[in-house]
Residue frames as a rotation matrix with the C-alpha (Angstrom) as fourth column:
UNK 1
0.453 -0.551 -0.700 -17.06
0.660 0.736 -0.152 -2.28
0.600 -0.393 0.697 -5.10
UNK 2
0.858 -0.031 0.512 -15.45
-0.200 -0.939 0.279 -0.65
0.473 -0.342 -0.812 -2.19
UNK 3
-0.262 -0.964 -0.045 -11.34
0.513 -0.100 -0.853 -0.10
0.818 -0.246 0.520 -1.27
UNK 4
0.989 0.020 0.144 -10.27
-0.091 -0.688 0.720 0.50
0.113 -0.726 -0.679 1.97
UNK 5
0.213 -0.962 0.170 -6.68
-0.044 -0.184 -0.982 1.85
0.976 0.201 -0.082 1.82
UNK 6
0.838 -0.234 -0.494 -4.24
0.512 0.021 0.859 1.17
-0.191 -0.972 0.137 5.09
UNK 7
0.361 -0.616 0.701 -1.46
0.770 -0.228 -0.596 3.83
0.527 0.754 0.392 5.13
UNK 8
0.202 -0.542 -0.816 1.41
0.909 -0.206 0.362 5.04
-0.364 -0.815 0.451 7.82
UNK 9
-0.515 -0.763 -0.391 2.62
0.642 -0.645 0.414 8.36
-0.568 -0.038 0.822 5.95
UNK 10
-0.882 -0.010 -0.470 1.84
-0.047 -0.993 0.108 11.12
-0.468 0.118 0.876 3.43
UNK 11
0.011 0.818 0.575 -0.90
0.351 0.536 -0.768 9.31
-0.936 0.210 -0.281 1.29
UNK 12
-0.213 0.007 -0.977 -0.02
-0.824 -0.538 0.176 10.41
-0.524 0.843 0.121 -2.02
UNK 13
-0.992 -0.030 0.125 -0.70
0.001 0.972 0.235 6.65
-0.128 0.233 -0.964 -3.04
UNK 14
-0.755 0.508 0.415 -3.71
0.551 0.834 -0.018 6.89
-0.355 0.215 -0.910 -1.74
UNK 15
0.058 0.467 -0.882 -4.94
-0.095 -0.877 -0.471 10.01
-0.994 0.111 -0.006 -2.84
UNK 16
-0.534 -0.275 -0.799 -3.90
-0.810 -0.104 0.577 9.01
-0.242 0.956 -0.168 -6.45
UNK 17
-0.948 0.316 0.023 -6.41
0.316 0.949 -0.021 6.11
-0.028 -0.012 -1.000 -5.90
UNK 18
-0.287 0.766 -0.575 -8.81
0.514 -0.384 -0.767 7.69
-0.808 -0.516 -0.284 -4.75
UNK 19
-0.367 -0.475 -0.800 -8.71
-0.252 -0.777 0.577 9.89
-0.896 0.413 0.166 -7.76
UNK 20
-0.987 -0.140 0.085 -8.47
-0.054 0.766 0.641 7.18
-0.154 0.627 -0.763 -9.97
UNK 21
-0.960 0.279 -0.032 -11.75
0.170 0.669 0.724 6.37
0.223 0.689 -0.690 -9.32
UNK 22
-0.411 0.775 -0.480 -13.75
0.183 -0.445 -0.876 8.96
-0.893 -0.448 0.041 -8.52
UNK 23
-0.045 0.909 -0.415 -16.83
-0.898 -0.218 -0.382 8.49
-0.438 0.356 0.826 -10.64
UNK 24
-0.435 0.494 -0.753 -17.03
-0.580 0.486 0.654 5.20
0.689 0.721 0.075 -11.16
UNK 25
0.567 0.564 -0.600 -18.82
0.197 0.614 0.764 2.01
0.800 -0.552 0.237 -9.22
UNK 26
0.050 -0.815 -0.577 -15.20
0.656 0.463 -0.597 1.69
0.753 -0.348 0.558 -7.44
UNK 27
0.787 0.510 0.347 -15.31
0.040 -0.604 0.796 3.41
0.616 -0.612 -0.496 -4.10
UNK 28
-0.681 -0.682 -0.267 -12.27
0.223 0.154 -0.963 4.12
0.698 -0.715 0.047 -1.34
UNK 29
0.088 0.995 -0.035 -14.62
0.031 0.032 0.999 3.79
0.996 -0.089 -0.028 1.44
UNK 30
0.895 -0.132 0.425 -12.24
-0.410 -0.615 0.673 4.48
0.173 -0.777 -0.605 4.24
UNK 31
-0.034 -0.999 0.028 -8.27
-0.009 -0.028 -1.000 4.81
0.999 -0.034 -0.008 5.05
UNK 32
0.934 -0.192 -0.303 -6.62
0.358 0.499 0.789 3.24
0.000 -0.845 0.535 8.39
UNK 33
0.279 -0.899 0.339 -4.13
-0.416 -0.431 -0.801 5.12
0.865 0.082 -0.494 9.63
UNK 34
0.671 -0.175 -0.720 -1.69
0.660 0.583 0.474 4.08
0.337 -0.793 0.507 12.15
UNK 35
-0.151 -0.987 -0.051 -0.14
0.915 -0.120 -0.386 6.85
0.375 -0.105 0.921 12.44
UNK 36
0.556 0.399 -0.729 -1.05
0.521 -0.851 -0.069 10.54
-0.648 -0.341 -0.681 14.56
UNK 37
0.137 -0.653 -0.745 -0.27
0.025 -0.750 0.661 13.36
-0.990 -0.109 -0.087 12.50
UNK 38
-0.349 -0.183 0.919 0.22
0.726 0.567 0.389 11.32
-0.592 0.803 -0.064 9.28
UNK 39
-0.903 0.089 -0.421 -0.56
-0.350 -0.722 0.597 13.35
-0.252 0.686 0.683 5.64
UNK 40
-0.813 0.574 -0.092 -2.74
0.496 0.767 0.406 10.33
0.304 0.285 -0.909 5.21
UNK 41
-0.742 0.264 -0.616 -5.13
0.622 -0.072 -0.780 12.34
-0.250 -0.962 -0.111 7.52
UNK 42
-0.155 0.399 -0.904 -5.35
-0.342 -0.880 -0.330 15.53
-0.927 0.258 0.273 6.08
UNK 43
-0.845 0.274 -0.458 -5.66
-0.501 -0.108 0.859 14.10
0.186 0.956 0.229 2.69
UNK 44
-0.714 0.666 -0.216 -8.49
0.599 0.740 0.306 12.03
0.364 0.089 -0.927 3.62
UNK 45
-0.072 0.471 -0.879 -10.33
0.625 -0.666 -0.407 14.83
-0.778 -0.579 -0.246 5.19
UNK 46
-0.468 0.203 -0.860 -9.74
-0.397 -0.918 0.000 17.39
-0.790 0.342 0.510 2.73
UNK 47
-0.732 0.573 -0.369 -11.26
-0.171 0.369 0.914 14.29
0.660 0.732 -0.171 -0.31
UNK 48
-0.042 0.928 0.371 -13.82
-0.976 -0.118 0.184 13.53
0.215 -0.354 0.910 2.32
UNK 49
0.223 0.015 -0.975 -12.89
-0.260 0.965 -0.045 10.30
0.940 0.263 0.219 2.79
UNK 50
0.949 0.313 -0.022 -13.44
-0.105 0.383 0.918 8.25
0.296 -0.869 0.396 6.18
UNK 51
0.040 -0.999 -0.010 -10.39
-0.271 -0.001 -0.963 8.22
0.962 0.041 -0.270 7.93
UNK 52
0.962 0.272 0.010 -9.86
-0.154 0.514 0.844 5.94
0.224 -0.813 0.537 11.38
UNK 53
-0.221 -0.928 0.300 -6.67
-0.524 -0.146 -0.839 6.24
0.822 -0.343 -0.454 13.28
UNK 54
0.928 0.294 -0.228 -5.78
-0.106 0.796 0.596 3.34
0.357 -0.529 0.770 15.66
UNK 55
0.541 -0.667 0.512 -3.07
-0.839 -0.381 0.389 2.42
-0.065 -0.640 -0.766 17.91
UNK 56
-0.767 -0.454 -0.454 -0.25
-0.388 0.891 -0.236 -0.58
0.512 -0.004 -0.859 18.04
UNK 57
-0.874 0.317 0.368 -2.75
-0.141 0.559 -0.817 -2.14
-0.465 -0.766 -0.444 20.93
UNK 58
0.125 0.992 -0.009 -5.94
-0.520 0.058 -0.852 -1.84
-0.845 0.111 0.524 19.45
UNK 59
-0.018 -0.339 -0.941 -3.59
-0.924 0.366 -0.114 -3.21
0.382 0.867 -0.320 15.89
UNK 60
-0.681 -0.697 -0.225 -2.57
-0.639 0.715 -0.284 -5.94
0.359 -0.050 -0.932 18.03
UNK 61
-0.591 0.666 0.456 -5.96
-0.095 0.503 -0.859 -7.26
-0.801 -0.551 -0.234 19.96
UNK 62
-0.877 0.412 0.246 -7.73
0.354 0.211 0.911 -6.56
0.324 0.886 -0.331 16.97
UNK 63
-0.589 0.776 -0.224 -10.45
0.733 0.396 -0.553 -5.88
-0.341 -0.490 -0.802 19.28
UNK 64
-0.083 0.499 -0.863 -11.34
0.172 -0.846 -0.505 -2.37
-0.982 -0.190 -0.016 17.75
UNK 65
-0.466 -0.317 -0.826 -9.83
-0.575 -0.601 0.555 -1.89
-0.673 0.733 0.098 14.31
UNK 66
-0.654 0.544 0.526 -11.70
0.524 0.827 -0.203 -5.84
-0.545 0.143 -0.826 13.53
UNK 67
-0.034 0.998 0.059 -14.93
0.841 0.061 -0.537 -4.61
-0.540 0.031 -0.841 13.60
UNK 68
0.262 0.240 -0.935 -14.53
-0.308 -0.897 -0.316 -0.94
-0.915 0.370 -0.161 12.30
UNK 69
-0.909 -0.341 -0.240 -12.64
-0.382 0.447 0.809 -3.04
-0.169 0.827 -0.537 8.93
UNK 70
-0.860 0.461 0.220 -15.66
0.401 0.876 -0.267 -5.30
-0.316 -0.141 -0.938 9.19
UNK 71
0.259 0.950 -0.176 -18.56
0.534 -0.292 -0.793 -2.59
-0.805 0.112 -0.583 8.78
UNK 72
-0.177 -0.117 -0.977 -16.71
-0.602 -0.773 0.201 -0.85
-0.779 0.624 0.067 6.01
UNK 73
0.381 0.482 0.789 -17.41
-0.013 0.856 -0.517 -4.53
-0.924 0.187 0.332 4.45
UNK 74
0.099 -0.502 -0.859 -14.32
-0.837 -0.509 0.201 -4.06
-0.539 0.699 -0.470 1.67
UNK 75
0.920 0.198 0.338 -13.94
0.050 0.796 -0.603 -6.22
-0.388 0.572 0.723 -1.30
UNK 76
0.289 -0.942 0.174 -10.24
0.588 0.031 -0.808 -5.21
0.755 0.336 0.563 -1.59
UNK 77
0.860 -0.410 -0.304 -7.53
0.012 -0.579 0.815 -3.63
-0.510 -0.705 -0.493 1.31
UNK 78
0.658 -0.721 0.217 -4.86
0.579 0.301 -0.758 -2.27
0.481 0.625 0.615 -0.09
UNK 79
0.743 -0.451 -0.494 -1.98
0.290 -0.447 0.846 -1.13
-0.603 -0.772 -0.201 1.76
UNK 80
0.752 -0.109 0.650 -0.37
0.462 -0.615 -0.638 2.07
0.469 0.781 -0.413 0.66
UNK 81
-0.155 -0.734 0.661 2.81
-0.173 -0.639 -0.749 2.75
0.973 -0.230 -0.028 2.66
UNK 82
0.615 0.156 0.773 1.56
-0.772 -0.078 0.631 1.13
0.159 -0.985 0.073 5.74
UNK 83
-0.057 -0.956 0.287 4.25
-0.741 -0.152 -0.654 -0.15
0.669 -0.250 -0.700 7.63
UNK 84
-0.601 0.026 0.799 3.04
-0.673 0.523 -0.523 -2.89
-0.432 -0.852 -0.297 10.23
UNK 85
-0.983 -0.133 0.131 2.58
-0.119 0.987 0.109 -6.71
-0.143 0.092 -0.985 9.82
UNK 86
0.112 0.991 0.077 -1.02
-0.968 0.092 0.232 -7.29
0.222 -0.100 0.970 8.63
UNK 87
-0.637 0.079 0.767 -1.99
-0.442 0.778 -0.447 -10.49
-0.632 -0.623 -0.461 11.16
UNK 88
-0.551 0.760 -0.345 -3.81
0.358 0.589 0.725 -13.71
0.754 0.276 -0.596 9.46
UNK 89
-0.685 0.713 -0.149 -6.60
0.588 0.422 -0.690 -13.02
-0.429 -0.560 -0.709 11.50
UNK 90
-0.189 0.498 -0.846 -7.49
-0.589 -0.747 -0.309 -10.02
-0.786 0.440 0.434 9.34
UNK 91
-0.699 -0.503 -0.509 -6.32
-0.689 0.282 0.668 -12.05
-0.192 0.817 -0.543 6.40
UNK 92
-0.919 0.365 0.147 -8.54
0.342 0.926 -0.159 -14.85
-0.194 -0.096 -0.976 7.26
UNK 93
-0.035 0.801 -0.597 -11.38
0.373 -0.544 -0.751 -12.34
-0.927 -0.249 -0.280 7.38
UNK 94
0.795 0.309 -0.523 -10.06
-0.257 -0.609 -0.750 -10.71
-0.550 0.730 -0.405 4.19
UNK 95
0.605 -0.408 0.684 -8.53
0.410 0.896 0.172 -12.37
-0.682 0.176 0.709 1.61
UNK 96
0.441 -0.385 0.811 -8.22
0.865 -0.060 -0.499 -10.19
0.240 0.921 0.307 -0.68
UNK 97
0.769 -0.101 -0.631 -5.65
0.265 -0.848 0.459 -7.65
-0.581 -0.521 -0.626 0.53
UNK 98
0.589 -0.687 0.427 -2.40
0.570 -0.023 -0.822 -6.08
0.574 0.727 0.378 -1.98
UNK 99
0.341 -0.534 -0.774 0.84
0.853 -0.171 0.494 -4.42
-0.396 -0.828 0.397 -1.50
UNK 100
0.506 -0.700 0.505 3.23
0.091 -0.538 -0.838 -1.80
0.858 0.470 -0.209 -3.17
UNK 101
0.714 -0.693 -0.104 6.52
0.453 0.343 0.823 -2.37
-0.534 -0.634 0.559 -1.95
UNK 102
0.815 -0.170 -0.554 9.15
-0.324 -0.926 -0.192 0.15
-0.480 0.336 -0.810 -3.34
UNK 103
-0.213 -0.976 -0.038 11.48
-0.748 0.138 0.649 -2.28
-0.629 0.166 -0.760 -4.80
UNK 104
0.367 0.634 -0.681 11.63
-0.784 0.604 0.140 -5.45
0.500 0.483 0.719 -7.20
UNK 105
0.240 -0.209 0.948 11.02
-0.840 0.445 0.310 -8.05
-0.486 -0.871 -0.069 -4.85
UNK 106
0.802 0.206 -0.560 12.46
0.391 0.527 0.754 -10.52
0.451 -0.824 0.342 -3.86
UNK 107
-0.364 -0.922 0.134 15.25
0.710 -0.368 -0.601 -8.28
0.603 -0.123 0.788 -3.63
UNK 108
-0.903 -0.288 0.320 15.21
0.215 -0.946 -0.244 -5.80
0.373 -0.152 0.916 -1.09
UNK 109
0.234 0.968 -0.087 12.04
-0.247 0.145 0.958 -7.08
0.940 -0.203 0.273 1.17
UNK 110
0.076 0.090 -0.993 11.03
0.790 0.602 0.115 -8.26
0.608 -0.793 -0.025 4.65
UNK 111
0.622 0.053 -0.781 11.36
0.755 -0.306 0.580 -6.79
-0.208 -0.951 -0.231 7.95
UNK 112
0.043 -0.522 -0.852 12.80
0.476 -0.739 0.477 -3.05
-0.878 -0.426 0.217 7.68
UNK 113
-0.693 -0.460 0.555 12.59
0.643 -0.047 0.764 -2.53
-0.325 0.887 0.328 4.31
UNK 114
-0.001 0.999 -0.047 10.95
0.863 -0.022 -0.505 0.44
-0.505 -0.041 -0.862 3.58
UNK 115
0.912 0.145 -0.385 10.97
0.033 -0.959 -0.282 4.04
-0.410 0.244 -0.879 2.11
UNK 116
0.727 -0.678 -0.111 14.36
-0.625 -0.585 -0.518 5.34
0.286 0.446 -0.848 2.25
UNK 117
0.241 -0.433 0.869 15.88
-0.548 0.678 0.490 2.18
-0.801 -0.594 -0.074 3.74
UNK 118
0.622 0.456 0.637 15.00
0.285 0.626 -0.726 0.08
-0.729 0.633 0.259 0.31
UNK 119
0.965 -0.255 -0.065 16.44
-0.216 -0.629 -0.747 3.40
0.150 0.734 -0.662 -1.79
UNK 120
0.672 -0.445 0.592 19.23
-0.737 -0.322 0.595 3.05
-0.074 -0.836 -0.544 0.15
UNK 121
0.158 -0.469 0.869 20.22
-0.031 0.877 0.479 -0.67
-0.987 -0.103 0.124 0.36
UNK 122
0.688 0.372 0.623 19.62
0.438 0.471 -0.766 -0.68
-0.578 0.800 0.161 -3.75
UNK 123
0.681 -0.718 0.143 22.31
-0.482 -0.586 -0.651 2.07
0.552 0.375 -0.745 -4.45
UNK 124
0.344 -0.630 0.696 24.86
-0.864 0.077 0.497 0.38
-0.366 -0.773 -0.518 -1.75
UNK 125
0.302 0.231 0.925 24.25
0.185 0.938 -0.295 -2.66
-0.935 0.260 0.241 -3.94
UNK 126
-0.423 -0.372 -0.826 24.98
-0.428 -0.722 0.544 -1.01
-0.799 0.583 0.147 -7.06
UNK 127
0.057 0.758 0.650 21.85
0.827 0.329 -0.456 -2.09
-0.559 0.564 -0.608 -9.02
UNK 128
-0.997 0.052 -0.057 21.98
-0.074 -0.426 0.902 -0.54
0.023 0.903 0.428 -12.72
UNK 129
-0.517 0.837 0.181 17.77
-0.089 -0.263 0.961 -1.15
0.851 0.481 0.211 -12.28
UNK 130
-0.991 0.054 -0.119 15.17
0.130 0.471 -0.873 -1.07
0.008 -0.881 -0.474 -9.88
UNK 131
-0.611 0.766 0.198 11.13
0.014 -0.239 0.971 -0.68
0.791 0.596 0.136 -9.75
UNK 132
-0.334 0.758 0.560 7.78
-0.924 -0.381 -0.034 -1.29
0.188 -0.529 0.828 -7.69
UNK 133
-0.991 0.134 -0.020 6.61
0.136 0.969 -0.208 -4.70
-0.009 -0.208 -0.978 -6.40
UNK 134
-0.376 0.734 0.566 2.45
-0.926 -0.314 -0.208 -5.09
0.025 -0.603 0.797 -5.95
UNK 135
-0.754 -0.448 -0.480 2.02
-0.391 0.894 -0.219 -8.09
0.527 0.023 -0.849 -4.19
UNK 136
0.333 0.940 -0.073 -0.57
-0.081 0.106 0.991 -9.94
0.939 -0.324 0.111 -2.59
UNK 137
-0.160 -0.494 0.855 -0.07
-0.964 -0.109 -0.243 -9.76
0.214 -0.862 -0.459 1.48
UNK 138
0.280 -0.173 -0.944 0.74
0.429 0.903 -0.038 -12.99
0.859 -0.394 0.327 3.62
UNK 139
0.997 0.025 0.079 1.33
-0.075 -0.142 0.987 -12.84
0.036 -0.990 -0.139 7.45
UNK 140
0.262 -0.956 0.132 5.42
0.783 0.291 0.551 -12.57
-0.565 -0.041 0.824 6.51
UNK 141
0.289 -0.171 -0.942 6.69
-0.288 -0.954 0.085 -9.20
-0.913 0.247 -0.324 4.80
UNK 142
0.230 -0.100 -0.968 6.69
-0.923 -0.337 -0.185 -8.47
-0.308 0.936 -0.170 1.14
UNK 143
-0.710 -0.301 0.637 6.34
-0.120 0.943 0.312 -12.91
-0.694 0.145 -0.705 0.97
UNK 144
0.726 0.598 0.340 2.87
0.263 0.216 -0.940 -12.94
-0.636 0.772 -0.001 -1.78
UNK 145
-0.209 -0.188 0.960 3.05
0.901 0.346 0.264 -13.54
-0.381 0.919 0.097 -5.03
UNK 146
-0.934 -0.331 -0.132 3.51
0.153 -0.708 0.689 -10.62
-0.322 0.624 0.712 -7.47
UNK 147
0.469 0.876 0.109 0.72
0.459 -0.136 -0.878 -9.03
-0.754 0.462 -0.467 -9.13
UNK 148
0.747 -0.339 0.572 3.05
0.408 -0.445 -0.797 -6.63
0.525 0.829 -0.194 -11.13
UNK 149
0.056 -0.985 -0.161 6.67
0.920 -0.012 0.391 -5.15
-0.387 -0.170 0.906 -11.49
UNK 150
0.929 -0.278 0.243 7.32
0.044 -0.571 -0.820 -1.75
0.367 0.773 -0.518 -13.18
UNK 151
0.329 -0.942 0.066 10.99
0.869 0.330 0.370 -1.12
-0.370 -0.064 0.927 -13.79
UNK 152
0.924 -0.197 -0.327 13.53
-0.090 -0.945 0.314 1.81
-0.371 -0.261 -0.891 -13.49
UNK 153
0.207 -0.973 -0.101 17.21
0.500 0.194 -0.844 2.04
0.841 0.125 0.527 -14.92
UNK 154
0.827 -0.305 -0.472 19.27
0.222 -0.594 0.774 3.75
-0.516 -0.745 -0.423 -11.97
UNK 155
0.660 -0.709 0.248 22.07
0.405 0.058 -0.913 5.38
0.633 0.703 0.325 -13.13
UNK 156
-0.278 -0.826 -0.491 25.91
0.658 0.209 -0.723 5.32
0.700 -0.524 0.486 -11.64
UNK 157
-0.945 -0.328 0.011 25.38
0.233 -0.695 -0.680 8.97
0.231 -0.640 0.733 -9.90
UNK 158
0.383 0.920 0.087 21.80
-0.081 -0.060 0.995 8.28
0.920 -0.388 0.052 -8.57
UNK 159
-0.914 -0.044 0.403 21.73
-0.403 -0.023 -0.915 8.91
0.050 -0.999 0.003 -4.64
UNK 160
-0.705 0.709 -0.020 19.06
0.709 0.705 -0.009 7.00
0.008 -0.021 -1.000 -2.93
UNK 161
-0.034 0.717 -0.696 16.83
-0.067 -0.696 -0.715 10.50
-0.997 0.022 0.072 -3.35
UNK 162
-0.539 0.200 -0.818 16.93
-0.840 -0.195 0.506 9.99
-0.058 0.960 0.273 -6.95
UNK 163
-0.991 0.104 -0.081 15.97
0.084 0.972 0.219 6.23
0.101 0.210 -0.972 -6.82
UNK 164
-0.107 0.961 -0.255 12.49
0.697 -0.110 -0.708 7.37
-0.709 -0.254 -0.658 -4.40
UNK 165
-0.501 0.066 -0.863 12.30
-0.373 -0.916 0.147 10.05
-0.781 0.396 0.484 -6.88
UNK 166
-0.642 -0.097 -0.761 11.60
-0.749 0.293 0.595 7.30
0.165 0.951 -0.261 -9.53
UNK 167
-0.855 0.447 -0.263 10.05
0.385 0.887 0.255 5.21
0.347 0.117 -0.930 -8.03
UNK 168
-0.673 0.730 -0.122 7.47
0.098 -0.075 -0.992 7.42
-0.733 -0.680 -0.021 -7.23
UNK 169
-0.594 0.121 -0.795 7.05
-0.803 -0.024 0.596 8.13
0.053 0.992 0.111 -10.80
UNK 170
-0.774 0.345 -0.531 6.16
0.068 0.879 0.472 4.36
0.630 0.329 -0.704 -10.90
UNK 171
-0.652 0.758 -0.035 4.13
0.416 0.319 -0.851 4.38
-0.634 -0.569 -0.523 -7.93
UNK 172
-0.262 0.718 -0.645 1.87
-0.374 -0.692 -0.618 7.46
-0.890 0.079 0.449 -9.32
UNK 173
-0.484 0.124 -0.866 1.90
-0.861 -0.243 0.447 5.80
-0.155 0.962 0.224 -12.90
UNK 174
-0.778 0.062 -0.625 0.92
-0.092 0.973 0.211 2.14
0.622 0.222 -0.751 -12.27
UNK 175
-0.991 -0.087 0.098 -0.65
-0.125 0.426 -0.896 1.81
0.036 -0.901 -0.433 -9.10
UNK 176
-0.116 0.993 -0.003 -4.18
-0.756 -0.090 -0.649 2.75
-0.645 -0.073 0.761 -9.48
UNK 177
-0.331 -0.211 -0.920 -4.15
-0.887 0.402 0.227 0.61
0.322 0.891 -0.320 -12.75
UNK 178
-0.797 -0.548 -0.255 -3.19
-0.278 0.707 -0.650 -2.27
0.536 -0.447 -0.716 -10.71
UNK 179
-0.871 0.475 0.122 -5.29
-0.259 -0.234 -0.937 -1.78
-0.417 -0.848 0.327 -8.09
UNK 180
-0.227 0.777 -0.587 -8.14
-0.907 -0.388 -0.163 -1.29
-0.355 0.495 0.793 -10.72
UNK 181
-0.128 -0.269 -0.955 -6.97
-0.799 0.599 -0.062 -4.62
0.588 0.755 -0.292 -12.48
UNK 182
-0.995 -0.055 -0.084 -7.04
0.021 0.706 -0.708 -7.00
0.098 -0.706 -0.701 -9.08
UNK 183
-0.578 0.773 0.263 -10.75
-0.137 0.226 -0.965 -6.01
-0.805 -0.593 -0.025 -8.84
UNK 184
-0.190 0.178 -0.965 -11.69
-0.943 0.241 0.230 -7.16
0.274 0.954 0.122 -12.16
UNK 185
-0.391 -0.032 -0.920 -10.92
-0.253 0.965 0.074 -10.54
0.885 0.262 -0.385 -10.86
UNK 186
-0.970 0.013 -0.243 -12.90
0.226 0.414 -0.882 -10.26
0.089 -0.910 -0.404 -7.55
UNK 187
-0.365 0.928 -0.072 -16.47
0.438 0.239 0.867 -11.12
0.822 0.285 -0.494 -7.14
UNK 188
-0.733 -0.083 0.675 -17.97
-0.358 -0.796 -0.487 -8.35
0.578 -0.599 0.554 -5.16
UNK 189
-0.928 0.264 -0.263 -19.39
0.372 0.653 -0.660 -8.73
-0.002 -0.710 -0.704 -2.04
UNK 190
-0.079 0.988 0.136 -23.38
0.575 -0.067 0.815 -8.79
0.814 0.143 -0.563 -1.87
């Protein structure tokens, strides 16, 4: 079965995927970056993994990134820190696509929520817990249904750098799992 990972920043997600399943069937079979410069880059280069880097226009016509998605021919997209609206026309093309979202949604989702924004809003709030969302995507931020939650205490004199501190923890401890667990239940493509 082959993952292709979409992802705006350092890729430690998806490098810990990648990982995951290097020797078995499971394959990451190429990472979509939207970002120049990104870590996502160099880690995909230095594992050898395909790496395609695309602009807001070519995101938005579809007219390039379509088809290059299309010949990697993925039986799961998961999106690892990537940051821009994934359009029902992809969706329609690929159903099966997941998230990881740095909070437990439905708290602390949608438009802007992200990274240190999320850490942020969750300490300003004075949540006593907080965790990892992986959700299935919909053409509406962080709106699918759960797949899984892991959960964090936060304590009083956390700063939102402790919170991302923890929740990477979760990311790096669950995610691949997850990831590993959604394609159990998907009949690979011929």
């Amino acid at each position: 079965m082959k993952i292709v990972i979409f992802a705006s920043g350092s890729g430690s997600n998806a490098e810990n995927i990648i990982h995951h399943f290097e020797g078995s069937e499971i394959t990451v079979a190429g990472i979509f970056c939207n970002v120049e410069g990104a870590g996502v880059i160099e880690r995909a280069n230095r594992l050898g993994v395909s790496c395609v880097l695309f602009n807001r226009e070519e995101w938005k016509t579809g007219n390039r990134v379509d088809a290059l998605l299309a010949s990697y021919s993925p039986d799961l997209i998961v999106l690892a820190g990537f940051l821009w609206l994934f359009p029902q026309r992809l969706l329609d093309q690929f159903p099966h696509v997941i998230n990881i979202h740095p909070a437990l949604l439905p708290k602390f989702g949608g438009k802007g929520m992200f990274g240190m924004h999320v850490h942020e809003a969750v300490v300003a709030a004075r949540e006593t817990e907080t965790g990892i969302t992986v959700h299935w995507v919909t053409e509406k931020y962080d709106d699918g249904a759960p797949i899984f939650q892991g959960r964090c205490p936060i304590s009083p004199d956390d700063d939102a750098h402790a919170v991302a501190d923890k929740i990477h923890e979760l990311e790096m401890a669950h995610f691949p799992s997850v990831v590993e667990e959604v394609l159990k239940d998907i009949q690979p493509k011929s």
